[in-house]
N, C-alpha and C positions, 0 to 999 in steps of 0.2 A: 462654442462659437462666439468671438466677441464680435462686437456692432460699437461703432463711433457715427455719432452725427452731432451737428450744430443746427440749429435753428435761430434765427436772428428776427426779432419781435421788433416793432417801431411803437413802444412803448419802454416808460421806468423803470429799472429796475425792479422798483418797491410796489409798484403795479402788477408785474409780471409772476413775482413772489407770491403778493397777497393770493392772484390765483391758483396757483399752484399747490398753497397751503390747503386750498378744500377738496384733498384728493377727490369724492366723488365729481366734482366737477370736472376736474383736471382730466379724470379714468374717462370721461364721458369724450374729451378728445382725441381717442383712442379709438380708431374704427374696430367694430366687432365688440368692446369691451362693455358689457351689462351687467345692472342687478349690483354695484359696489353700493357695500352700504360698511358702516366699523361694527367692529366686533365687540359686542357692551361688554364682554369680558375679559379685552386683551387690549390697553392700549397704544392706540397707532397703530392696529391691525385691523385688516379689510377683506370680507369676501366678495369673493361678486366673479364672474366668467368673460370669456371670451370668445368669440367665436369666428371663425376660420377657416377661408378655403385654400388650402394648399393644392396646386394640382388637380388631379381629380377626387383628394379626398376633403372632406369635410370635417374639422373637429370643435367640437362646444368642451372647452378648457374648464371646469370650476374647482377655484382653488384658493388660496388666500396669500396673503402679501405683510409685509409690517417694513414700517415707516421709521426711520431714524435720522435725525434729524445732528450730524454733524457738526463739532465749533467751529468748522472753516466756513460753514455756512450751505456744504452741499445736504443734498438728500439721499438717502441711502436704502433704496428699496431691495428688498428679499422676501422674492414665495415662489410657490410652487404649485401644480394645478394635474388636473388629470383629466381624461376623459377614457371612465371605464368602457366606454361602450367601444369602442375601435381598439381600445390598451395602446392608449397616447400617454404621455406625460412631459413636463414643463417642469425646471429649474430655473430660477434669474437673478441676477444681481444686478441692479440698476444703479447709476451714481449717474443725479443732476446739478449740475453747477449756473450758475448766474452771474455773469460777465457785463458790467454796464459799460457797451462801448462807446457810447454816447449821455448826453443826458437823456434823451429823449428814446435810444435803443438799448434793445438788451439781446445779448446772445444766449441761449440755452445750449450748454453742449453736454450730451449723454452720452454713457459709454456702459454697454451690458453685455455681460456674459451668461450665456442660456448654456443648457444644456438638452437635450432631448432623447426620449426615451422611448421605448413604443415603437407602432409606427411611423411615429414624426421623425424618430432617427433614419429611418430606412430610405426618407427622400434627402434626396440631394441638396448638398449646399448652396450652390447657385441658386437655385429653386425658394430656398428657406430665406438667403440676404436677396433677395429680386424684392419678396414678400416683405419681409420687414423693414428695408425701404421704401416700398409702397406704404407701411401702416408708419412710417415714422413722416413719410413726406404729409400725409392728411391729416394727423396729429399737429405738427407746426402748423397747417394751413389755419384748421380747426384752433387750435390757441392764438394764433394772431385774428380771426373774426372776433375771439369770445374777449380778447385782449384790448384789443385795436379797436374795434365798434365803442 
């Protein structure tokens, strides 16, 4: 399932970066997403979960992620995550970019393709982009306080 959104920050470019760079802070404007910390043995790699109400079910994702960092300047996240207790699972490939439309804004536009395994594959797509919409719209909200403030 791919997902495109833009998020457009009333902040610098080089402002909007620098936050970005400290992924746990970044994962923290991530509703549901807890516990990211690096992995001292893998680096630009993160574990930490997420958690999730789809419907009527409920899933706590834990799984890990790694960071690569692009010469065009995007970011380039890939992990994967499970939640043995329901037999859920999560695929993703994230690509962040940063767009300085102004001096003073920046646009953030992301574009991911997940995949879903489990029971998470068994609900509906509608269902699954309603959700990730919701969690992409409180994300942008979340990084323009933590940005903008």
């Amino acid at each position: 399932m791919k997902f495109e959104h833009r998020i457009v920050v009333d902040a610098p470019i080089a402002k909007v970066a620098t936050f970005l760079e400290d992924i746990p802070a970044a994962a923290a404007c991530v509703p549901g997403v807890e516990n990211v910390t690096p992995d001292p043995a893998v680096p630009d790699t993160y574990n930490g979960h997420v958690r999730v109400r789809l419907g009527p079910l409920g899933f706590t994702v834990a799984g890990r992620a790694h960071l690569d960092r692009a010469d065009d300047g995007a970011w380039r996240l890939t992990g994967e995550g499970r939640d043995p207790r329901v037999g859920a699972g999560v695929t993703a490939t994230l690509e962040a970019r940063l767009e300085a439309t102004t001096v003073a804004r920046t646009a953030v536009a992301i574009v991911a393709d997940v995949q879903f395994s489990g029971r998470l594959s068994e609900l509906g797509q509608p269902l699954i982009r309603r959700k990730a919409d919701q969690m992409v719209e409180a994300f942008g909200a979340n990084l323009r306080r933590a940005v903008e403030g």
